[in-house]
C-alpha positions as CSV (number, residue, x, y, z in Angstrom):
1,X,-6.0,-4.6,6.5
2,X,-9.4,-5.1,6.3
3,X,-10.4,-5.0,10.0
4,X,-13.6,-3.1,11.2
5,X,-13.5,-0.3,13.8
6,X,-16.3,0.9,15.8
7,X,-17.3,3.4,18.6
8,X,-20.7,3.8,19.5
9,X,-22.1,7.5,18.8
10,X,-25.5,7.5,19.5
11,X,-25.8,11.6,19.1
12,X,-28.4,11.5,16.6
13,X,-30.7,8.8,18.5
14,X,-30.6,10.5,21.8
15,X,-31.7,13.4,20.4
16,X,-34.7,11.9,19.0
17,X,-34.8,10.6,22.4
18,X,-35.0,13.7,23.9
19,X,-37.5,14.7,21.4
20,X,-34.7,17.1,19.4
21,X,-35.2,17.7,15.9
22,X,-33.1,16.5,13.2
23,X,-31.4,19.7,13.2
24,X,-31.6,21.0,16.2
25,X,-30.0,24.0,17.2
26,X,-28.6,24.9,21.2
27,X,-30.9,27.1,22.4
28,X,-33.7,24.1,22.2
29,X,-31.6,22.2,25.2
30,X,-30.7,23.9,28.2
31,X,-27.1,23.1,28.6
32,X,-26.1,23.4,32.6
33,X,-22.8,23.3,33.9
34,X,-22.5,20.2,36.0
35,X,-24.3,19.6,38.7
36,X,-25.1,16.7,41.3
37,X,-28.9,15.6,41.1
38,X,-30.9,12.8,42.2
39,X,-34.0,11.3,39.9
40,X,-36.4,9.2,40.6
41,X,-38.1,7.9,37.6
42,X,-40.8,4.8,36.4
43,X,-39.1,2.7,33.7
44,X,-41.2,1.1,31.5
45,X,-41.9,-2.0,33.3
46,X,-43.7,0.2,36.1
47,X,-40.8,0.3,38.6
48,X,-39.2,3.4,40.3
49,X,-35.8,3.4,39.4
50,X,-33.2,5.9,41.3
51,X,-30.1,7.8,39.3
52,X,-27.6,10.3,41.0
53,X,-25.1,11.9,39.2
54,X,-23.6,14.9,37.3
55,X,-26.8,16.8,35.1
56,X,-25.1,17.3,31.5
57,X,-28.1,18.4,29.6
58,X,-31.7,19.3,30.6
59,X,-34.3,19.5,27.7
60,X,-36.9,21.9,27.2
61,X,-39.7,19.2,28.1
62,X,-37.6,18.3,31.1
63,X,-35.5,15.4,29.4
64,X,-31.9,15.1,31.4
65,X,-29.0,13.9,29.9
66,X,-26.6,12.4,33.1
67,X,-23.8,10.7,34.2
68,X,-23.7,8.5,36.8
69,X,-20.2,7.7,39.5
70,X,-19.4,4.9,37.0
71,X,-19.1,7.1,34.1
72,X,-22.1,5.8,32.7
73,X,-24.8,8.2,30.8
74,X,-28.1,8.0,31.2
75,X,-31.4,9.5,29.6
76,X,-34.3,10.3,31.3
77,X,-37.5,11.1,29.7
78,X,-39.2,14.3,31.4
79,X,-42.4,12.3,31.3
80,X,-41.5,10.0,33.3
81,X,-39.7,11.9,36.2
82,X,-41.1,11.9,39.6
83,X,-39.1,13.0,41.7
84,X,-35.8,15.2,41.2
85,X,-33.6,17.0,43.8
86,X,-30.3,19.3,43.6
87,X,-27.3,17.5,45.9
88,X,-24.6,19.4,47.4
89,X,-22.0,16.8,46.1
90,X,-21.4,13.1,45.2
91,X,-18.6,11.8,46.2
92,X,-16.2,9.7,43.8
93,X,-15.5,6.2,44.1
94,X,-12.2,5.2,44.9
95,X,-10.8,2.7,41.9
96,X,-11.7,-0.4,44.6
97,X,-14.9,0.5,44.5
98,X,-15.4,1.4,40.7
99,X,-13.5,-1.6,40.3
100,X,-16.3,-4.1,42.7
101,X,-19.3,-2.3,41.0
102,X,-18.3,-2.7,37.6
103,X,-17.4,-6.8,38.1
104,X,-20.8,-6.9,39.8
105,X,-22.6,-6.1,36.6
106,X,-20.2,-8.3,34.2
107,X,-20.9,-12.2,34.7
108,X,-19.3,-14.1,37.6
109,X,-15.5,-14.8,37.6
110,X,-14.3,-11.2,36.6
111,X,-11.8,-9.8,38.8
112,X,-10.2,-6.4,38.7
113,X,-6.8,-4.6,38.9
114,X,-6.3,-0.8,38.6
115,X,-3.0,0.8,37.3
116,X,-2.1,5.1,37.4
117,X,-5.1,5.4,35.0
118,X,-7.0,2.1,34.0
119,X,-9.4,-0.2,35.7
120,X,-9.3,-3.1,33.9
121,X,-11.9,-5.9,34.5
122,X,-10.9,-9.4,33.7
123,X,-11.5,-12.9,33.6
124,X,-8.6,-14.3,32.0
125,X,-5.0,-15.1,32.8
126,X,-3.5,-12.2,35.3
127,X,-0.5,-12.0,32.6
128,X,-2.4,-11.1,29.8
129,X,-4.4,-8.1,32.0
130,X,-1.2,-7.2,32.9
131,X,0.4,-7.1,29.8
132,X,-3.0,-5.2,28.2
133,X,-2.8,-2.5,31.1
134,X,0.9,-1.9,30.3
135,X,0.2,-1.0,26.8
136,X,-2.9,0.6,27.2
137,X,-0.3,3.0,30.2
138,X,2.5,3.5,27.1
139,X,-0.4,4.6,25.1
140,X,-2.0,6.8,27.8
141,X,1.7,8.4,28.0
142,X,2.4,9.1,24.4
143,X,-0.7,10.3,23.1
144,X,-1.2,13.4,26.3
145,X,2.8,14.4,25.7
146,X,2.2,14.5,21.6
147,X,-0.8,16.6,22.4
148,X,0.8,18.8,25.2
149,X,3.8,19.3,22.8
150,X,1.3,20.3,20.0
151,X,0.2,22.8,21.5
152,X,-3.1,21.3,22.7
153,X,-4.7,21.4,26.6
154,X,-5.5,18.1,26.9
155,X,-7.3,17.4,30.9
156,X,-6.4,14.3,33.1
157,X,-9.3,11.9,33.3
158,X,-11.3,12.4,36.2
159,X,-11.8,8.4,37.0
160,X,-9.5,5.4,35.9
161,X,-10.5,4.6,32.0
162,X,-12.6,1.0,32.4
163,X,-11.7,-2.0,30.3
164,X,-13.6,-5.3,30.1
165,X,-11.5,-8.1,29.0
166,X,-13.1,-11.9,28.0
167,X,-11.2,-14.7,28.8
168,X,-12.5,-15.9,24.6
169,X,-14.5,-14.7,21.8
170,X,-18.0,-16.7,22.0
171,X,-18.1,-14.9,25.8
172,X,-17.6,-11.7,24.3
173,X,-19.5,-12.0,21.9
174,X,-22.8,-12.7,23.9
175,X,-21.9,-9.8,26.0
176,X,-21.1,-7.6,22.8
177,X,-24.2,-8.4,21.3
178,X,-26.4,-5.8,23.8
179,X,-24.7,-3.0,22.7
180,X,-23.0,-3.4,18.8
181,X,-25.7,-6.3,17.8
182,X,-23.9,-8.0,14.5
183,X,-20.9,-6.4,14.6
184,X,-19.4,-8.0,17.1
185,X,-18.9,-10.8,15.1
186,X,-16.3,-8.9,13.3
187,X,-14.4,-6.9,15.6
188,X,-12.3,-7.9,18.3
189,X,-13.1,-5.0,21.0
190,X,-15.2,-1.3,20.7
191,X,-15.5,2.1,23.0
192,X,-18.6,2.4,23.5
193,X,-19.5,6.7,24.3
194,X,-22.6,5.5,26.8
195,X,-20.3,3.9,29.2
196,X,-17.2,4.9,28.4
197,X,-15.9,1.4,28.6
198,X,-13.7,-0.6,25.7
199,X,-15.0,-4.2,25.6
200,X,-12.6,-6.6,24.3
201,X,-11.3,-10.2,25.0
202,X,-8.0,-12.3,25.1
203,X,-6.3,-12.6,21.7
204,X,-4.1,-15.3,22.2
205,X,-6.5,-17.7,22.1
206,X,-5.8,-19.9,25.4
207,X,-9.0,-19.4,26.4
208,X,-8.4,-19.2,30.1
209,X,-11.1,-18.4,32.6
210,X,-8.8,-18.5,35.3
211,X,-7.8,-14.9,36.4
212,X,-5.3,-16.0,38.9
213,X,-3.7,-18.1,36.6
214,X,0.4,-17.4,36.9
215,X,0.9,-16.3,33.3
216,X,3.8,-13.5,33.4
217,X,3.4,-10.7,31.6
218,X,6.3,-11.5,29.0
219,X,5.0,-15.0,28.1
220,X,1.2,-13.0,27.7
221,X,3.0,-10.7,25.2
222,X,4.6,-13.8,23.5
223,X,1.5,-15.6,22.9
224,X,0.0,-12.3,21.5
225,X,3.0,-11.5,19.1
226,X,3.2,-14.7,17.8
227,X,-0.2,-14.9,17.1
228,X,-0.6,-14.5,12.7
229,X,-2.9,-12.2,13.6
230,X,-1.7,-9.8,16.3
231,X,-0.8,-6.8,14.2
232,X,-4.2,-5.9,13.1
233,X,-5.6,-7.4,17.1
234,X,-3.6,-4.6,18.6
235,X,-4.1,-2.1,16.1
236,X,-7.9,-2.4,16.5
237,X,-7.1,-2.3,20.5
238,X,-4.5,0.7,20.2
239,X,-7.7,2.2,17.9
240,X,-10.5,1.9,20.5
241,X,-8.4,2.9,23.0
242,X,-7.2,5.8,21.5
243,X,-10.9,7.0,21.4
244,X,-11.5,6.8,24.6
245,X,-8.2,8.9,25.5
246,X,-9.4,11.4,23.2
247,X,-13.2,11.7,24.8
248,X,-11.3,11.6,28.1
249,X,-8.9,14.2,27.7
250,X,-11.2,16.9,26.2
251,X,-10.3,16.6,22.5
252,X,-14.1,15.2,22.0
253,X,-17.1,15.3,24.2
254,X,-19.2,12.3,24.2
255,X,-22.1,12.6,22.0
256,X,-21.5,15.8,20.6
257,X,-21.1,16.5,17.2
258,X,-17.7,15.3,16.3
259,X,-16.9,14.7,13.1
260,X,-16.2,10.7,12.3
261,X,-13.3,11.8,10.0
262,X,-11.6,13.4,13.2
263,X,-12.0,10.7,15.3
264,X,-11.0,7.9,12.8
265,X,-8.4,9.8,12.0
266,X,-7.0,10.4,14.8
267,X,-7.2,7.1,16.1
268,X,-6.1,5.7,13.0
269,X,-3.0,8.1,13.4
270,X,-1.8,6.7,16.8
271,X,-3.0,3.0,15.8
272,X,-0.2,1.6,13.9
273,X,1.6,-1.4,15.9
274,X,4.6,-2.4,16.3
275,X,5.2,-6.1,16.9
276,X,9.6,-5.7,17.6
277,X,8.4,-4.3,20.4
278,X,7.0,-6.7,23.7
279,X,4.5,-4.0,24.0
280,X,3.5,-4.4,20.8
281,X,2.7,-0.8,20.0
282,X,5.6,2.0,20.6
283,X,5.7,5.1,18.2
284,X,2.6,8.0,17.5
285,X,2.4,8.8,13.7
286,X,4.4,5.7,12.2
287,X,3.7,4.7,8.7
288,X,0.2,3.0,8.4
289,X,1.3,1.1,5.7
290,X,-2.7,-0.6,5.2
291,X,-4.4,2.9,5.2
292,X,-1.2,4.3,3.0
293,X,-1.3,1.3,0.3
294,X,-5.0,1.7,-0.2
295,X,-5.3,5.8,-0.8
296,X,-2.3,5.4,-3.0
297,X,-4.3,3.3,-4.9
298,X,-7.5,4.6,-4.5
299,X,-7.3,8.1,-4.1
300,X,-10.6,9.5,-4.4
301,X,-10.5,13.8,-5.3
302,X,-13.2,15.2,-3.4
303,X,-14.0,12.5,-0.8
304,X,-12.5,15.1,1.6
305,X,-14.8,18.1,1.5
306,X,-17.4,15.3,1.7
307,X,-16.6,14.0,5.0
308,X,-15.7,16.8,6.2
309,X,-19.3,17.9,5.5
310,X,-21.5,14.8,6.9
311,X,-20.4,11.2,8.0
312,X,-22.3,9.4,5.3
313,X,-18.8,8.2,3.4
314,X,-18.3,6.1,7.1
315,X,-21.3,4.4,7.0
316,X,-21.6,3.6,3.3
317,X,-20.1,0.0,3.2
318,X,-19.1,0.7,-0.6
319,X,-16.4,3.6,0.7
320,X,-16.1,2.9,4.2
321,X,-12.6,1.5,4.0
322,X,-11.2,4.4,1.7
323,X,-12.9,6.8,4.0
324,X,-11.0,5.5,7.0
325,X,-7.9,5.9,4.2
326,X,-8.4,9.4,3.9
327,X,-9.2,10.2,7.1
328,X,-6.1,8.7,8.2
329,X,-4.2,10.4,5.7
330,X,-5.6,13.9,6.5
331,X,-4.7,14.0,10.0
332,X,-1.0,13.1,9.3
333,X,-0.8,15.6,6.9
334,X,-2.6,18.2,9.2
335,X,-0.7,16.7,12.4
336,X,3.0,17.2,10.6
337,X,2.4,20.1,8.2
338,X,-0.7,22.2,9.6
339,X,-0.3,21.5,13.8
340,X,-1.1,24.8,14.9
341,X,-4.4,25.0,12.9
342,X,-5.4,21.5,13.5
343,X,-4.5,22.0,17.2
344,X,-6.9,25.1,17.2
345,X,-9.1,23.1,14.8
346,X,-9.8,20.2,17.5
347,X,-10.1,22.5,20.8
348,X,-13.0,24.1,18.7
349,X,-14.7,20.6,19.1
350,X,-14.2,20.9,23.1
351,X,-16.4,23.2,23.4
352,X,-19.0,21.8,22.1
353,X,-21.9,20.0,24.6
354,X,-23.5,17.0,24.4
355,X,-26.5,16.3,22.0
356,X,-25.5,19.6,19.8
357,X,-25.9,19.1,16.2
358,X,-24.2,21.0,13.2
359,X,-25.3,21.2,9.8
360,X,-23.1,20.6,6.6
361,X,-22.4,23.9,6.2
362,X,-21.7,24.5,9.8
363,X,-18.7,21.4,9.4
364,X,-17.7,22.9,6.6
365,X,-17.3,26.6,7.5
366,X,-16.0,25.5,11.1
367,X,-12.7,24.0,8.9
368,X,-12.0,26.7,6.6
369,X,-12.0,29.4,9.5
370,X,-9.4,26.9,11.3
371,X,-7.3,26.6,7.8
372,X,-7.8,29.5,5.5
373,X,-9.2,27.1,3.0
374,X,-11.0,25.4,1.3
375,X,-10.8,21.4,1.9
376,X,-10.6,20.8,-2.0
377,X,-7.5,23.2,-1.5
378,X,-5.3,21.0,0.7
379,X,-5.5,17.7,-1.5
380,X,-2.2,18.8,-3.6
381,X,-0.7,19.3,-0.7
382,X,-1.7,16.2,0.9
383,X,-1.1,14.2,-2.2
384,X,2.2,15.5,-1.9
385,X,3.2,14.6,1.5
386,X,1.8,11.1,1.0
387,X,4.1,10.4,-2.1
388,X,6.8,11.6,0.2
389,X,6.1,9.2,3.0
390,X,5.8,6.1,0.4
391,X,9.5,7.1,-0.9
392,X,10.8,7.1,2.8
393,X,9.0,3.7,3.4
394,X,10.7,2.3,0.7
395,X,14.1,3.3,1.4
């Protein structure tokens, strides 16, 4: 499977933003606990623009980090701050609202329906938003009781979880463009950490921009699962969406220092689809059989430690897809054999705030206190348990 994930981190550009070093350490951000504010600021077209929302992070030169009541984050140079005032609260928007603000910034045609925990913004058939919110639900459902059962305190989202759904590709694509540039050209949806929003659009190709067109859910789900392509199309949406669970329910925070091998792996953990199911997705942890045929083949000793250490393998196109591999790998191992440590592992990350960075040796010391180990350590072990899953698969 050679499909192309992506989630936009944008840790180490806002804090060049906010005038942070490279390796910045806390104490140069003032970290407040959350609090309602109101800015007035001049963009750089010479306007006064107004934010309120939740303060995050205040920098030393008066830089804020916030979030507004649409989930959205938003950086404010100090310079350029003219007004800013403490509020006694702001009060949330119910999901009919959050629902007619966000359509108002997508283009016209998008409607909206909300479920227990999604908003999702559409403007293609009703069936096929219907059938995206009921896998996107099964997937909200699985992956806080594997995480509860783990061990792990995972927190209810405080708003519904936005998704924007095109009714085709060349739509998306235009709108994709602001935010991923090139890549959207090849990949079908992202999460995106600013907004907290997954962009995708219809995979079954009817192209309809009619969202009140009849389509039942089942004969959306048909369409999908008898598409050649649909088992790496809902893979890459089981993915994105499995980020934004996890910077949801407090096993990341958005834009601090996660490590890409976490994330990746974790989302390539609960990724794996499912098409005998109408769903098309049912079961955490199933055999990845893509990421499982290419690190038997191209196991790489020492890769590990170096991910675990910086994100570079992620970002080098030469070892991207053998990263992903690996990453994948690791958290099965650690999420079957090693739960306890990799459950105290990942609440280590929740604690961490927004624009924090951590040096290589901070990533690497932060895993062998959670394992008692080195990372070079586990790969017998790993190696191991990955031989074992290939026998099962094969039975």
């Amino acid at each position: 499977m050679g499909t192309r994930y992506f989630y936009i981190s944008f840790v180490v550009v806002l804090g060049t933003t906010l005038g942070l070093p490279a390796q910045a350490s806390p104490p140069l951000v003032k970290l407040k606990p959350s609090q309602a504010i109101e800015v007035s600021h001049q963009t750089p077209q010479g306007t006064t623009k107004k934010l309120r929302g939740k303060l995050l992070v205040e920098a030393l030169d008066g830089s804020l980090l916030l979030e507004d009541d649409q989930q959205t984050l938003h950086i404010v140079s100090g310079e350029s701050i003219t007004q800013q005032s403490t509020l006694r609260e702001i009060n949330p928007l119910t999901p009919k609202q959050l629902g007619q603000k966000t359509i108002a910034n997508l283009p016209d045609g998008f409607s909206f329906i909300t479920t227990r925990h999604y908003l999702i913004c559409y403007n293609t058939s009703l069936g096929y938003a219907r059938w995206s919110a009921a896998l996107l639900e099964r997937l909200f459902t699985g992956f806080h009781a594997f995480w509860s059962q783990a061990g792990l305190e995972v927190q209810q989202p405080e708003h519904p979880l936005i998704v924007i759904i095109f009714s085709n590709r060349n739509d998306y694509k235009r709108a994709a463009n602001k935010e991923v540039g090139d890549a959207s050209h090849s990949i079908v949806g992202y999460y995106n950490q600013l907004t907290n929003q997954i962009t995708t659009y219809d995979i079954t190709g009817s192209d309809s921009n009619d969202p009140t067109t009849r389509q039942s859910l089942s004969s959306a789900g048909n369409l999908i699962l008898r598409n050649p392509q649909a088992s790496s199309l809902i893979a890459t949406l089981v993915h994105e969406a499995t980020h934004q669970l996890a910077f949801n329910a407090g096993l990341h925070v958005r834009l601090s220092p996660t490590p890409v091998w976490l994330s990746e792996g974790i989302a390539t953990y609960f990724e794996t689809p499912d098409l005998t199911n109408s769903r098309g997705w049912q079961s955490i942890g199933a055999i990845n059989e893509a990421r499982l045929e290419l690190i038997l083949k191209q196991f790489t000793p020492g890769l590990i430690s170096r991910f675990i250490a910086e994100d570079e393998p992620f970002h080098n196109p030469d070892e991207a897809l053998i990263a992903y591999a690996h990453a994948w790998a690791l958290v099965s191992f650690l999420a079957t054999m090693r739960r306890e440590d990799f459950c105290t592992y990942i609440a280590h990350f929740s604690k961490k705030g927004p624009l924090e960075l951590d040096s290589p040796e901070e990533r690497l010391n932060e895993f062998k206190n959670a394992f008692q180990c080195e990372p070079d350590d586990l790969e017998p072990a790993m190696i191991q348990y990955i031989n074992a899953i290939s026998r099962r698969k094969r039975q």
